[in-house]
DRENTORKOL-3810 file (N, C-alpha, C; in nm, 4 decimals):
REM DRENTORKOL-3810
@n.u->0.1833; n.v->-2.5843; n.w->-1.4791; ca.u->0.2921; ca.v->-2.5195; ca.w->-1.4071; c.u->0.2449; c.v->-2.4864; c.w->-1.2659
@n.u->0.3453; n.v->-2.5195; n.w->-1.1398; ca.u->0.2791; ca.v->-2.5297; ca.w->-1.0084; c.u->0.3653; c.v->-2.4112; c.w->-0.9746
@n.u->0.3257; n.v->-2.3089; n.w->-0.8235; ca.u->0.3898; ca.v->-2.1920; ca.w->-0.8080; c.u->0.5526; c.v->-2.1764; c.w->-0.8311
@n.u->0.5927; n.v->-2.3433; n.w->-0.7372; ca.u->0.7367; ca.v->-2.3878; ca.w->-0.7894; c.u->0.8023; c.v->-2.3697; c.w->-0.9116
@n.u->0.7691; n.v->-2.3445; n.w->-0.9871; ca.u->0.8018; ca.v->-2.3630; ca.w->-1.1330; c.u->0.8446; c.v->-2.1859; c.w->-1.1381
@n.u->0.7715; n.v->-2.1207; n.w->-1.0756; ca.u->0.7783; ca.v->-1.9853; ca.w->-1.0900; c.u->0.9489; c.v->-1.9137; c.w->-1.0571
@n.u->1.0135; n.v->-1.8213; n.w->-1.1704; ca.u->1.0777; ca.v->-1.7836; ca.w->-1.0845; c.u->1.0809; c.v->-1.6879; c.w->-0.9868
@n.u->1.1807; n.v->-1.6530; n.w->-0.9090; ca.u->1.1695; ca.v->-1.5750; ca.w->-0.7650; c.u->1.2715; c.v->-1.4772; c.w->-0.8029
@n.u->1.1863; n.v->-1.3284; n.w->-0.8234; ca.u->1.2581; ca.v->-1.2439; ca.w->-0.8593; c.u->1.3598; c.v->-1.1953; c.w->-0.8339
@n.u->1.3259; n.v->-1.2004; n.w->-0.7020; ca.u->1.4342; ca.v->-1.1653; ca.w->-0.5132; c.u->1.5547; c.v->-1.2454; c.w->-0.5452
@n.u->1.5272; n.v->-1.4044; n.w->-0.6050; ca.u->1.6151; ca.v->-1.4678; ca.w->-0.5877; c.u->1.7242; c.v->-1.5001; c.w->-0.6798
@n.u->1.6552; n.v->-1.4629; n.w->-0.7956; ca.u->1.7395; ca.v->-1.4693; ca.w->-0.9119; c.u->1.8198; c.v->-1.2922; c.w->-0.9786
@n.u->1.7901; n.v->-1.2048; n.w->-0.9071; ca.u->1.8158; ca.v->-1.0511; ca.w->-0.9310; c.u->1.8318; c.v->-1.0006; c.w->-0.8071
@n.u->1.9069; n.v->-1.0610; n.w->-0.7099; ca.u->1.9216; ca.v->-0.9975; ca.w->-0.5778; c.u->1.9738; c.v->-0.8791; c.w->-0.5464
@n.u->2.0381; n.v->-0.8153; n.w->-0.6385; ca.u->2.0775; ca.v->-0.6557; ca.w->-0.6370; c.u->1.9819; c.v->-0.5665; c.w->-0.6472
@n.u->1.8361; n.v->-0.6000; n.w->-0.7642; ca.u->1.7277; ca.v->-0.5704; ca.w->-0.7554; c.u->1.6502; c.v->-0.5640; c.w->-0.6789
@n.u->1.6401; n.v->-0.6880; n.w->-0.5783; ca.u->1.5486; ca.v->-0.6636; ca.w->-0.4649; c.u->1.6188; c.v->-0.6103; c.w->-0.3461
@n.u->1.7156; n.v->-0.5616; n.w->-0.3479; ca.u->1.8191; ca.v->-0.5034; ca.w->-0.2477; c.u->1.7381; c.v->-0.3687; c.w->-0.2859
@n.u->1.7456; n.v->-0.3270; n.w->-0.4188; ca.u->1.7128; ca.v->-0.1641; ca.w->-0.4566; c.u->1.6039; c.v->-0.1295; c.w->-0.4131
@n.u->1.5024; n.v->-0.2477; n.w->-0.4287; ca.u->1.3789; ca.v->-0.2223; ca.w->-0.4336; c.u->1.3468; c.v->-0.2054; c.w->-0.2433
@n.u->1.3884; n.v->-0.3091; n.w->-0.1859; ca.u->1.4342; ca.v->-0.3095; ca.w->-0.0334; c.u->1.4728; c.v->-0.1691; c.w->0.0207
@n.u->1.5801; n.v->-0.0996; n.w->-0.0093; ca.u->1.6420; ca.v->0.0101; ca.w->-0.0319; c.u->1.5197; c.v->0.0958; c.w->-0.0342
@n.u->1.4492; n.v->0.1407; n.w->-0.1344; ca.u->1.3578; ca.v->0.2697; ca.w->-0.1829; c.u->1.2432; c.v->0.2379; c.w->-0.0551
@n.u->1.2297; n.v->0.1015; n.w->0.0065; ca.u->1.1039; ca.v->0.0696; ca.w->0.0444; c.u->1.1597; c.v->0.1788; c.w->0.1680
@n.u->1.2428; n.v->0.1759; n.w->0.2381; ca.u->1.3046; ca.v->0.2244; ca.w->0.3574; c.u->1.3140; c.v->0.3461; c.w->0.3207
@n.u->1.3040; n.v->0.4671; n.w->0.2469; ca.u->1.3234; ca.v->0.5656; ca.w->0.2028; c.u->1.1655; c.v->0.5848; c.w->0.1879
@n.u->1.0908; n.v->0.5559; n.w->0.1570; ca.u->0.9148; ca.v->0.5819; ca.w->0.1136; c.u->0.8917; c.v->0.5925; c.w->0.2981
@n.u->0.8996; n.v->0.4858; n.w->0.3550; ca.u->0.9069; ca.v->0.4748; ca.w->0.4897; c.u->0.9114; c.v->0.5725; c.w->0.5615
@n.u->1.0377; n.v->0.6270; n.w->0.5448; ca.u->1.1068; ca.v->0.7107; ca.w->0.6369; c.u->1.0252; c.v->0.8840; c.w->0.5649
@n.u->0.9822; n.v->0.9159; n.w->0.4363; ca.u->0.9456; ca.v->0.9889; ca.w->0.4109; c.u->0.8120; c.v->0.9921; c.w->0.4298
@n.u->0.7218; n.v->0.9162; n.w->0.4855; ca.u->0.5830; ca.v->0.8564; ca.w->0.5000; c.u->0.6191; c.v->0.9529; c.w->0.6604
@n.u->0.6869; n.v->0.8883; n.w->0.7448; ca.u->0.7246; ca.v->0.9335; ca.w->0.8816; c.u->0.7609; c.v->1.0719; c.w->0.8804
@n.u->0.8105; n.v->1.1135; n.w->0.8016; ca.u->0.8815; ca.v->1.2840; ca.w->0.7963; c.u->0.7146; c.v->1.3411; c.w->0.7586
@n.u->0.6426; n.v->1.2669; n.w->0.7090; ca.u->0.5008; ca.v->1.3671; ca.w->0.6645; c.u->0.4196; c.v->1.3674; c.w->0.7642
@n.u->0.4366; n.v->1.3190; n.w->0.8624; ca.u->0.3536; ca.v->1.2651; ca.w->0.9883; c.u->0.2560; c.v->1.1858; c.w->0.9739
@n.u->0.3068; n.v->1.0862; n.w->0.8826; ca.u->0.1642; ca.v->0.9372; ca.w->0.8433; c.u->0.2384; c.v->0.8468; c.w->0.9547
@n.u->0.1215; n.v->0.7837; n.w->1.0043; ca.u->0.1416; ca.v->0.7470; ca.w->1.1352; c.u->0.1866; c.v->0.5665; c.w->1.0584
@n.u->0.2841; n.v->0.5042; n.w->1.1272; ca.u->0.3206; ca.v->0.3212; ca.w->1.0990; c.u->0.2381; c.v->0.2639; c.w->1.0608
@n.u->0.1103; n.v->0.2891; n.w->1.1433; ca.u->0.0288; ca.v->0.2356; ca.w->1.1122; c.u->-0.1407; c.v->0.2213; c.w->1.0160
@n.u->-0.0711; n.v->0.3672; n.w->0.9828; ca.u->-0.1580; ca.v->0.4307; ca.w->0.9101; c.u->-0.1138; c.v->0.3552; c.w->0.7560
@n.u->0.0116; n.v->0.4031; n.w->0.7482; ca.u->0.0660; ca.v->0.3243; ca.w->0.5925; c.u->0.0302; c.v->0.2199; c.w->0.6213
@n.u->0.0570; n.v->0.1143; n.w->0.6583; ca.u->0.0586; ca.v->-0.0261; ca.w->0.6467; c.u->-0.1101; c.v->-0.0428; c.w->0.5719
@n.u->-0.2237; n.v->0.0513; n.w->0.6751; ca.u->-0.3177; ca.v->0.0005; ca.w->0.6005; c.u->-0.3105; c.v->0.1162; c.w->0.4307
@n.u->-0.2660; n.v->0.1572; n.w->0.4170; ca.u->-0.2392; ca.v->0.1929; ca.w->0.2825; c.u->-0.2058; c.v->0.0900; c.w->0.1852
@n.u->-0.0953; n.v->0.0611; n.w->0.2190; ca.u->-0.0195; ca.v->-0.0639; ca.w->0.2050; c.u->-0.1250; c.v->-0.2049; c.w->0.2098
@n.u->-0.1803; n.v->-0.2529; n.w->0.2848; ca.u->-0.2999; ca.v->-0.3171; ca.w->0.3124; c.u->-0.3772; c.v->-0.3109; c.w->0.1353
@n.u->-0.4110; n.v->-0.1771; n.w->0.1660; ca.u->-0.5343; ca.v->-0.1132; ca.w->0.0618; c.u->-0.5101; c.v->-0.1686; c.w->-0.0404
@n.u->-0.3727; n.v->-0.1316; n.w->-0.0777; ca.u->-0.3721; ca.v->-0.1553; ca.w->-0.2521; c.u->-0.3256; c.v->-0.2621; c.w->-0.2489
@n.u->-0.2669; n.v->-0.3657; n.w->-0.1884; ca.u->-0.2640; ca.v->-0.4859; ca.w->-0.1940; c.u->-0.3660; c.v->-0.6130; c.w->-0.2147
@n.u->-0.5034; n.v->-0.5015; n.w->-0.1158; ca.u->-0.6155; ca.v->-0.5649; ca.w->-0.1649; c.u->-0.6860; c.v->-0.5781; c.w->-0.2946
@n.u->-0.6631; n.v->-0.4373; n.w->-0.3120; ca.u->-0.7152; ca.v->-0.3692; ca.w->-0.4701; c.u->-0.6386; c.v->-0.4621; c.w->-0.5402
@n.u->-0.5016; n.v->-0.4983; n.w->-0.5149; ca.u->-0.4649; ca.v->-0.5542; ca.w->-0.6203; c.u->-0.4492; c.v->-0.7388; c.w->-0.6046
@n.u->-0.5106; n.v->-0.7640; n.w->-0.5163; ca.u->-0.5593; ca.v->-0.9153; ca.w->-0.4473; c.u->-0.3773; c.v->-0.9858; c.w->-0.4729
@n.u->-0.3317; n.v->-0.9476; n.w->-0.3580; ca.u->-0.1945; ca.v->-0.9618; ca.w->-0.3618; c.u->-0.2311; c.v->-1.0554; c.w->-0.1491
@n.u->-0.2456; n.v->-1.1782; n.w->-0.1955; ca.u->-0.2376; ca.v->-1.2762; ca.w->-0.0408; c.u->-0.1642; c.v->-1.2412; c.w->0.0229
@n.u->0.0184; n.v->-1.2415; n.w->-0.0244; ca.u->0.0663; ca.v->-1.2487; ca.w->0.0126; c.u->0.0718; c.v->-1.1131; c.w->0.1529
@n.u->0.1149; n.v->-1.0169; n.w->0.0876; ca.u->0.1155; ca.v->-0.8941; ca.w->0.1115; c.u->-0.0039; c.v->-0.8502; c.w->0.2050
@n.u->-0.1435; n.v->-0.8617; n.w->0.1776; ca.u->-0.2144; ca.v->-0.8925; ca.w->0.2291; c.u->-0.2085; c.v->-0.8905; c.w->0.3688
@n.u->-0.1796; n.v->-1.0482; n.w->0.3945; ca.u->-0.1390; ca.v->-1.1190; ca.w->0.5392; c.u->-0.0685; c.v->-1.0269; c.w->0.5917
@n.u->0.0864; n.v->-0.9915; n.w->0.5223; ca.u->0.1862; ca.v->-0.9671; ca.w->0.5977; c.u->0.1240; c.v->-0.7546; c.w->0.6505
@n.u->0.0667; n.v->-0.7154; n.w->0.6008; ca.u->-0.0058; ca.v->-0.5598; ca.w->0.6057; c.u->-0.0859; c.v->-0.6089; c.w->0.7137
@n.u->-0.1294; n.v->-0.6798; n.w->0.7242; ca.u->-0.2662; ca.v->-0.6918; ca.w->0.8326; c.u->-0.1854; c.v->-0.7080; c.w->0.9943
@n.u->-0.0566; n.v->-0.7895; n.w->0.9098; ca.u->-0.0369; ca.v->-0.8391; ca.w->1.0804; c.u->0.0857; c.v->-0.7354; c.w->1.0936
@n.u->0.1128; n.v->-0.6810; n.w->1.0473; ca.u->0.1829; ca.v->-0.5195; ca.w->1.0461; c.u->0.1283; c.v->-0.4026; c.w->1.0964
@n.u->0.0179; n.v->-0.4212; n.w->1.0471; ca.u->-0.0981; ca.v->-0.3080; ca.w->1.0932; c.u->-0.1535; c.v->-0.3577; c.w->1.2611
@n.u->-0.1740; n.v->-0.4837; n.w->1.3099; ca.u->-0.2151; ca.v->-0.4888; ca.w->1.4382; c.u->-0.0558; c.v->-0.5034; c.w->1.5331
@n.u->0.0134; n.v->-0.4847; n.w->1.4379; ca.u->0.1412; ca.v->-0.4676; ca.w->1.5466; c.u->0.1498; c.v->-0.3168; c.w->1.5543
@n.u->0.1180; n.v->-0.2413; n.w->1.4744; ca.u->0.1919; ca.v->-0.0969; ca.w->1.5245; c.u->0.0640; c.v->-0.0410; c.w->1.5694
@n.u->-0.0307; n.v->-0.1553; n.w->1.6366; ca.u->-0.1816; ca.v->-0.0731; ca.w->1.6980; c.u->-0.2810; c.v->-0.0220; c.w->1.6105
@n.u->-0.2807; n.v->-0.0643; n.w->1.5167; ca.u->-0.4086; ca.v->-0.0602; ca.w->1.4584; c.u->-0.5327; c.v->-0.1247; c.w->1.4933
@n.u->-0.6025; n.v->-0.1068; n.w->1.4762; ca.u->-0.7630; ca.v->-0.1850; ca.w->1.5761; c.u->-0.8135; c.v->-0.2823; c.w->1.4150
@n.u->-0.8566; n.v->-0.3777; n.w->1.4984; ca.u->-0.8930; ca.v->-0.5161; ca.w->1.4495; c.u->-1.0350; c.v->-0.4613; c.w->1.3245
@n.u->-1.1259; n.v->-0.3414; n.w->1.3744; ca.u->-1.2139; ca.v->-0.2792; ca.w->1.3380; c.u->-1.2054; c.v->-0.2091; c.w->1.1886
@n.u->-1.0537; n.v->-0.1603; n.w->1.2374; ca.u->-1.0089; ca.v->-0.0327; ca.w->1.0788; c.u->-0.9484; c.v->-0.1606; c.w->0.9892
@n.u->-0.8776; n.v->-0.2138; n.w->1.0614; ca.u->-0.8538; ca.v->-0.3530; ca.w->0.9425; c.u->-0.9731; c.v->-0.4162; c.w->0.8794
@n.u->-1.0749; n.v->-0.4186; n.w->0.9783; ca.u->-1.2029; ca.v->-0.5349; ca.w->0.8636; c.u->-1.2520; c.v->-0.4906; c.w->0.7871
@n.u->-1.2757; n.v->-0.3329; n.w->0.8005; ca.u->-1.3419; ca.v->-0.2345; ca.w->0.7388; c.u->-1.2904; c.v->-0.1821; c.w->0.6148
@n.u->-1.1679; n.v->-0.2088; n.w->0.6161; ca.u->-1.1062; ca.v->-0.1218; ca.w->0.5358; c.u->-1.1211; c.v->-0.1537; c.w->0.3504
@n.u->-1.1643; n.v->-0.2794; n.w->0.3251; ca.u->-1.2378; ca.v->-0.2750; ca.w->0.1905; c.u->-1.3786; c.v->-0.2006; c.w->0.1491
@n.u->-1.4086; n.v->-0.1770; n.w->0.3091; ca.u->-1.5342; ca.v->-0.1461; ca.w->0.2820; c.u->-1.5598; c.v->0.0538; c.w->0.3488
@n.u->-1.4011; n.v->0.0691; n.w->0.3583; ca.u->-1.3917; ca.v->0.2175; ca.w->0.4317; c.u->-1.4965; c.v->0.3081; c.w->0.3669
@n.u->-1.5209; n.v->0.3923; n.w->0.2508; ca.u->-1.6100; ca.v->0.4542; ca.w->0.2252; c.u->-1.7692; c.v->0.4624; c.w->0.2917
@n.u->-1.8043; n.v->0.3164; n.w->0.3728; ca.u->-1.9013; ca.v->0.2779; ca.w->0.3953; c.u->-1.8823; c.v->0.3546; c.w->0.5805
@n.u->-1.7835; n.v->0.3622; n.w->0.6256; ca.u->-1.7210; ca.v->0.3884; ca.w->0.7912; c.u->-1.7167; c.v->0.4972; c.w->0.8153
@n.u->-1.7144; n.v->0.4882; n.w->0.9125; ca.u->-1.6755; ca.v->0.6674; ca.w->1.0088; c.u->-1.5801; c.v->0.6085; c.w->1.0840
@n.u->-1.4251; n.v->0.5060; n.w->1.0413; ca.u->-1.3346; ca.v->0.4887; ca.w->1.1396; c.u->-1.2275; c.v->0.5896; c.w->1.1108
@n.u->-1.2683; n.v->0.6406; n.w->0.9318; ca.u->-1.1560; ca.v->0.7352; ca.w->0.9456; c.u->-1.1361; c.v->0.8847; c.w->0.8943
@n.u->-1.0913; n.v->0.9189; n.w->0.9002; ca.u->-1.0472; ca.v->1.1072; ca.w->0.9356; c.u->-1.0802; c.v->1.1379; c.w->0.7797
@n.u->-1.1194; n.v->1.2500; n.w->0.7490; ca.u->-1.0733; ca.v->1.3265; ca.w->0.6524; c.u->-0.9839; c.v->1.2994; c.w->0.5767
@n.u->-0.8593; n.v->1.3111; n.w->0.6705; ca.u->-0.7178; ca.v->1.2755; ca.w->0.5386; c.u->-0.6678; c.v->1.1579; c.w->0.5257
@n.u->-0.7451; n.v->1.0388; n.w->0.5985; ca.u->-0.7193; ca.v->0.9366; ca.w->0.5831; c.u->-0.8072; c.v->0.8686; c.w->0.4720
@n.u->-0.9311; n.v->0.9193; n.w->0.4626; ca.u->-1.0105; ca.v->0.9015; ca.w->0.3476; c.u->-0.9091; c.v->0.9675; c.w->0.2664
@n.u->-0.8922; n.v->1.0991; n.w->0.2200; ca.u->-0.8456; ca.v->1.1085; ca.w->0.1311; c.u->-0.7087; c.v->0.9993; c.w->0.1060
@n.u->-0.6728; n.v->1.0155; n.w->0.1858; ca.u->-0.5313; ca.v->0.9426; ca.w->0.1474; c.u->-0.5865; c.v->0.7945; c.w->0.1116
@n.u->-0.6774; n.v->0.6983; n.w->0.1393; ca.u->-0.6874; ca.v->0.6292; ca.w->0.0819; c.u->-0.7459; c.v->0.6068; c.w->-0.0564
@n.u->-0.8388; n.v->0.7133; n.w->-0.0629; ca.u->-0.8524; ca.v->0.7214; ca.w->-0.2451; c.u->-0.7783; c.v->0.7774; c.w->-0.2829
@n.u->-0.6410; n.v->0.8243; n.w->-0.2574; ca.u->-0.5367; ca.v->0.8603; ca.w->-0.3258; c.u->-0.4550; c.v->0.7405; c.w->-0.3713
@n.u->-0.4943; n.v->0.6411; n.w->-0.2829; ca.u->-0.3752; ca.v->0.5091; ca.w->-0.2661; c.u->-0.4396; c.v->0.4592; c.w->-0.3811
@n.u->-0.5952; n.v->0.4429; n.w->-0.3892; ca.u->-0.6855; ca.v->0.3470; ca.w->-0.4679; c.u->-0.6750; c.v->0.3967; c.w->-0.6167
@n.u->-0.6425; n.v->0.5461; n.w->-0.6519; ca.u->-0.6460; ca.v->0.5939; ca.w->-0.7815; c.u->-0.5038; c.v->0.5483; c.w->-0.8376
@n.u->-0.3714; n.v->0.5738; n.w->-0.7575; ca.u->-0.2657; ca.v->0.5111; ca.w->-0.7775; c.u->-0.2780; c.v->0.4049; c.w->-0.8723
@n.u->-0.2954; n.v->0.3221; n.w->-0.7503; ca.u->-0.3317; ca.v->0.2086; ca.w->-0.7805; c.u->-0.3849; c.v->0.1122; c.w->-0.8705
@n.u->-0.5017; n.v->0.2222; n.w->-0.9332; ca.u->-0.5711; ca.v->0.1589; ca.w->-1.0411; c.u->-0.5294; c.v->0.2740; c.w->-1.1596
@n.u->-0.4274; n.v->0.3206; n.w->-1.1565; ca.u->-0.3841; ca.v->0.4317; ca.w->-1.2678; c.u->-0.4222; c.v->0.3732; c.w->-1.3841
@n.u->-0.4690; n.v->0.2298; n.w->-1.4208; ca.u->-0.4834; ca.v->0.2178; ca.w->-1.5642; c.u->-0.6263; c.v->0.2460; c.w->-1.6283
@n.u->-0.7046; n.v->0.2609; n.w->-1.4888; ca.u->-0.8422; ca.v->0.2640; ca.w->-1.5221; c.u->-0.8711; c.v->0.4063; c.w->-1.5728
@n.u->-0.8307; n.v->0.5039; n.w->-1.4604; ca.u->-0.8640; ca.v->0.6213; ca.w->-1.5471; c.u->-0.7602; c.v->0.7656; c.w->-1.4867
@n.u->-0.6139; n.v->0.6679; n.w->-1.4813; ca.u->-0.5085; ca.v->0.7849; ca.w->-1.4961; c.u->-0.5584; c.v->0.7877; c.w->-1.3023
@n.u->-0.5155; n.v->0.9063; n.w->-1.2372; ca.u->-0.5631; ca.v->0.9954; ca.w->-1.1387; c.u->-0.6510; c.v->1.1219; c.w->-1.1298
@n.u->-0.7819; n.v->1.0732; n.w->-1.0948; ca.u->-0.8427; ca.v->1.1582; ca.w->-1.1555; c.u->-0.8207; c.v->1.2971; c.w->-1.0728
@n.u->-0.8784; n.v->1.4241; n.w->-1.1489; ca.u->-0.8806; ca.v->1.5370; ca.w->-1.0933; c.u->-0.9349; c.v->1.5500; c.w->-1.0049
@n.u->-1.0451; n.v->1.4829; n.w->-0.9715; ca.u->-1.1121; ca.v->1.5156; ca.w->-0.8366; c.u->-1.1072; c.v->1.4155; c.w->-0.7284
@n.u->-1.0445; n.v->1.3248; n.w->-0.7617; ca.u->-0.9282; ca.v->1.2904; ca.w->-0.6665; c.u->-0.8432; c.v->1.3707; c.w->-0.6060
@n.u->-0.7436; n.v->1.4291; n.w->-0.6939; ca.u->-0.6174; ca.v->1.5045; ca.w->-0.6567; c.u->-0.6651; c.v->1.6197; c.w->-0.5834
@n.u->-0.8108; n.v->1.6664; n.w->-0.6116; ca.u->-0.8374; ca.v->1.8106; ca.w->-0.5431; c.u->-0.8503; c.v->1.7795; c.w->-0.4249
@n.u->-0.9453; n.v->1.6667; n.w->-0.4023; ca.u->-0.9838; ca.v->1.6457; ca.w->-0.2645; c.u->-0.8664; c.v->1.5928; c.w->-0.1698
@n.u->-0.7851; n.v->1.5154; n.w->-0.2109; ca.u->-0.6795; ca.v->1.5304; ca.w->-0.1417; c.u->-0.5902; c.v->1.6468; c.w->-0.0879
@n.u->-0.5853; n.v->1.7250; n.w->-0.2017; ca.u->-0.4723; ca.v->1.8719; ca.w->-0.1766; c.u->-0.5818; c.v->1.9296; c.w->-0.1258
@n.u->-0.7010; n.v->1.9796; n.w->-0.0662; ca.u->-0.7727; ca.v->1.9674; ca.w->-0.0059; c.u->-0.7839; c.v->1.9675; c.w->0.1642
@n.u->-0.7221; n.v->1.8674; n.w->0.1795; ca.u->-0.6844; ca.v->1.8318; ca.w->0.3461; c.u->-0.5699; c.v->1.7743; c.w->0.3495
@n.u->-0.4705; n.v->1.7629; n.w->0.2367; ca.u->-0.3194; ca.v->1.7010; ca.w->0.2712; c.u->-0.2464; c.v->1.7479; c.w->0.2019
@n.u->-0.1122; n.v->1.8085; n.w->0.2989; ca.u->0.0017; ca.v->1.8943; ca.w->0.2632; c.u->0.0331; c.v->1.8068; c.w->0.1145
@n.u->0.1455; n.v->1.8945; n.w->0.0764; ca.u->0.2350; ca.v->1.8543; ca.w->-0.0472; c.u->0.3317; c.v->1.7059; c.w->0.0141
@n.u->0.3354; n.v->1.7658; n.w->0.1210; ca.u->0.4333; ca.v->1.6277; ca.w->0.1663; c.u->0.3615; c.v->1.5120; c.w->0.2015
@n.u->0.2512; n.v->1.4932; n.w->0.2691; ca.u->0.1363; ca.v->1.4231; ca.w->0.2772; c.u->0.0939; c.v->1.3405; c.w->0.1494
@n.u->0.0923; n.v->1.3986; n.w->0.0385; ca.u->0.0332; ca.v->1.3755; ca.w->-0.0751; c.u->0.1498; c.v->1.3059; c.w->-0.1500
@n.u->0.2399; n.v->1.3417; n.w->-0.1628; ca.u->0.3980; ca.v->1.2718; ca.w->-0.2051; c.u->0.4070; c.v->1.1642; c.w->-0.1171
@n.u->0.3791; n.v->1.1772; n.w->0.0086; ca.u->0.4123; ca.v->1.0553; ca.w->0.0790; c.u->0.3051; c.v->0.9506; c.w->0.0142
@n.u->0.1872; n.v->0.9754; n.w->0.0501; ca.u->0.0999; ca.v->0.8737; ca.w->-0.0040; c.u->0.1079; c.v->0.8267; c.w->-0.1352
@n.u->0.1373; n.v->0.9269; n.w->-0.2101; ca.u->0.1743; ca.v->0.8430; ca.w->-0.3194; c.u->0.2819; c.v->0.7370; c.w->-0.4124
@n.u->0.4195; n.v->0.7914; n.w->-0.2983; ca.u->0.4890; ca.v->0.7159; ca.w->-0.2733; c.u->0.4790; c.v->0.5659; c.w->-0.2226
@n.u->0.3973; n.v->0.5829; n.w->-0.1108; ca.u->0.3540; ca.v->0.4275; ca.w->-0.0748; c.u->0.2603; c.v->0.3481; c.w->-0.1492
@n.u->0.2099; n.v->0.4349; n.w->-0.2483; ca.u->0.0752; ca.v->0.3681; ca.w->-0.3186; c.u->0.2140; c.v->0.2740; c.w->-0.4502
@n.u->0.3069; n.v->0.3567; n.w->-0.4859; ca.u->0.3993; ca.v->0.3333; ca.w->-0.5878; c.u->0.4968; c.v->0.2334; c.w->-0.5649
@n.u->0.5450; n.v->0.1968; n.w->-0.4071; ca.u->0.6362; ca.v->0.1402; ca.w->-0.3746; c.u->0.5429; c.v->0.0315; c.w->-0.3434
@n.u->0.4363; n.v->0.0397; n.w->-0.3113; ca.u->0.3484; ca.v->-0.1184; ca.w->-0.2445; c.u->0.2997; c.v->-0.1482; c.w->-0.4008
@n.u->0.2723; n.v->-0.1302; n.w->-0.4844; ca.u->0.2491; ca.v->-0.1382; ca.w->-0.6559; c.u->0.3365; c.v->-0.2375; c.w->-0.6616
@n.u->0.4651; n.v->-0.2121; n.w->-0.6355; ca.u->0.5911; ca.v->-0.2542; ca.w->-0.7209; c.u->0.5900; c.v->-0.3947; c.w->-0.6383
@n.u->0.5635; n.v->-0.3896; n.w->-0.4850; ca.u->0.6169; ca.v->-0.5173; ca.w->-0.3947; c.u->0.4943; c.v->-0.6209; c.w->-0.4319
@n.u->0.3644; n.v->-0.5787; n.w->-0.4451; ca.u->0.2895; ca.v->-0.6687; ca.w->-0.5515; c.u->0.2604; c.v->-0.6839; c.w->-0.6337
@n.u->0.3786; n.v->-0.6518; n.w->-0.7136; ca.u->0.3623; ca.v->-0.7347; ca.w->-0.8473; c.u->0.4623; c.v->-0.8062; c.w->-0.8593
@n.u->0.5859; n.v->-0.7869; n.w->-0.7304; ca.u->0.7203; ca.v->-0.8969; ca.w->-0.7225; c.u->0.6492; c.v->-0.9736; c.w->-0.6590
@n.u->0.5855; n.v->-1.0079; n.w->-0.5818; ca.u->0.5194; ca.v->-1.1140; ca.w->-0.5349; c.u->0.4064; c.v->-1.1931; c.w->-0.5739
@n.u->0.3253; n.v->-1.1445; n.w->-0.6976; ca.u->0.1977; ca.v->-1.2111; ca.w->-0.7477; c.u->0.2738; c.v->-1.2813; c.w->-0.8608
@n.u->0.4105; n.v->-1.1576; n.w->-0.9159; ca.u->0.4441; ca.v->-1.2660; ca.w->-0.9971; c.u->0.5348; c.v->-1.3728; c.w->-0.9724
@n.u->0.6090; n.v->-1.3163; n.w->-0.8710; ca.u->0.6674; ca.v->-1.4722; ca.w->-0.8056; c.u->0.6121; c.v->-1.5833; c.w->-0.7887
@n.u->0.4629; n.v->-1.5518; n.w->-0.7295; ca.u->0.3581; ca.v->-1.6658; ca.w->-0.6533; c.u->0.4343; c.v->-1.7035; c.w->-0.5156
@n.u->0.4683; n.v->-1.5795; n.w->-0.4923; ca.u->0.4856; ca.v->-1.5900; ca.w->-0.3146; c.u->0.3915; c.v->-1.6888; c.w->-0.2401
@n.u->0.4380; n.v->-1.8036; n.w->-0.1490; ca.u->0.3309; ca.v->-1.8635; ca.w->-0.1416; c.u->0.2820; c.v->-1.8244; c.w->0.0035
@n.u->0.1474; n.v->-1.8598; n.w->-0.0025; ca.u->0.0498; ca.v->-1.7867; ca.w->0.1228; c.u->-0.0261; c.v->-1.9156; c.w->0.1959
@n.u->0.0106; n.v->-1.9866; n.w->0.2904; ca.u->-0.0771; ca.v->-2.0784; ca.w->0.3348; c.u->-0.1029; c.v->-2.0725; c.w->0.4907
@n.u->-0.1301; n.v->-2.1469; n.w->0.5711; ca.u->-0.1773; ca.v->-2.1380; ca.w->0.7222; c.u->-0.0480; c.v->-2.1831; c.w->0.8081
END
């Protein structure tokens, strides 16, 4: 079976990906009401896309992220952020907030996760991020299982 063969969720449930379209613009706009900067989500967005080796998504986060000014630097780094000093306090946190999300099957969210986040990020901060960790979840797994295709 070649990606072709796959169906296209978007395309065959288009009221669905309208909804899903829909909530994405609402996570968005509540990401912005928390004061997470465009470009800050995207590499959120980025993050767990990686975590969850989603190409597609991937690509399209990276070149999202150097459009709303993100530096070429926080993008290369960013699998390897723990290792950096490119980013803040609550951007660390917020990204192991994205990464526990993310991997909720491994071991739930852990507690000392959640502390260190509430920690240095409001209630709204923390809803936001986890919102985007939940809404970028959902857009790769419509796309890994589509087999969105990713080429040059």
């Amino acid at each position: 079976m070649n990606q072709d063969d796959r169906v296209n969720l978007g395309k065959i449930a288009p009221e669905l990906y309208r909804a899903v379209v829909s909530l994405d613009g609402q996570v968005t706009q509540r990401a912005r009401a928390a004061g997470l900067g465009d470009g800050f989500c995207h590499l959120l967005r980025l993050r767990a896309s990686q975590v969850n080796h989603c190409a597609f998504c991937v690509r399209m986060h990276t070149r999202d992220a150097l459009a709303a000014g993100e530096s070429s630097d926080r993008i290369s780094v960013l699998p390897a952020w723990r290792e950096t000093q490119y980013f803040t306090d609550k951007e660390r946190a917020a990204l192991e907030l994205t990464e526990a999300v993310t991997l909720v099957a491994h071991d739930q969210v852990p507690e000392t996760v959640y502390a260190e986040a509430a920690a240095v990020l409001s209630s709204e901060e923390i809803a936001a991020v986890e919102w985007l960790a939940i809404q970028m979840n959902l857009w790769n797994r419509i796309a890994i299982a589509s087999r969105y295709p990713v080429g040059p």
